[in-house]
Structures are given as C-alpha cells and as structure tokens.
Phi, psi and omega in degrees: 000115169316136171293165164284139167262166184240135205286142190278161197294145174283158164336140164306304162335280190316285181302328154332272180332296175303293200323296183302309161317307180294319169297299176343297155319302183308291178314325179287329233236328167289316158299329187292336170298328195268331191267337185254021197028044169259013209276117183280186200260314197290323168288323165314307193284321155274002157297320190257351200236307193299328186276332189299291178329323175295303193266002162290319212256010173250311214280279197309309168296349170279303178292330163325317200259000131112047167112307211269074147331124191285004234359303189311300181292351197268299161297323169280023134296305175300291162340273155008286186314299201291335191269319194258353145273351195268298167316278137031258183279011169301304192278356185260000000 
C-alpha cells in the first residue's frame, strides 16, 4: 500500500476559479435554504464564524510572509471553505 501523499496546493489561476464557482454555489444554494425557510440556526452561526476563521487565517499568512504577500496562502483558508461548503450543501 502506497503512503499517503499530501496534495500539493493549486494553482492561483486554478484556485481563483474553484474560490469563485463555489462561493457562488454556497450562496445560491444558502439562499434558497433561507427562501424556503429551511435554514438552521447552526448554518446561520456558520456563515459567520467559518468568514471570522477564514480571515483570521489570511491575516497570519500575510504577516507569515513579512508584507510580500503569498496570494496562494492568502486564498487558501477561503478556498478551503467555500469547497467544503459547496460539498456540504450539495448534499442537503
């Protein structure tokens, strides 16, 4: 059995693109939950807590790389998310 490897991060282009599609989903797919008054109270509290965490963790990469911002690390806490909420609510 092969070790697991751990996937290298994507491309900016690439991650951009993914960032944007997904937000894109999440919202739509979070409004329509909101319009069809199915929305829990724990996704309302993770709307908010998951952007507070995102942007805690773009901030330490930023100050990580001493001003000469990285994008890719800048962008990957949001990436992250937005893929794992998109997956998520896919499934809901």
């Amino acid at each position: 059995m092969m070790p697991r490897t751990r996937r290298s991060p994507a491309a900016l282009p690439l991650m951009a693109a993914q960032l944007m599609f997904s937000s894109w989903e999440v919202i739509a797919r979070r409004s329509l939950l909101m319009a069809q008054n199915r929305c829990s109270p724990l996704e309302y509290q993770r709307m908010v807590t998951e952007k507070m965490q995102a942007a805690q963790l773009s901030a330490i990469a930023m100050m990580a790389t001493g001003g000469q911002a990285n994008l890719a690390a800048v962008l990957a806490p949001w990436h992250k998310r937005a893929k794992a909420n998109a997956r998520r609510l896919r499934r809901s």
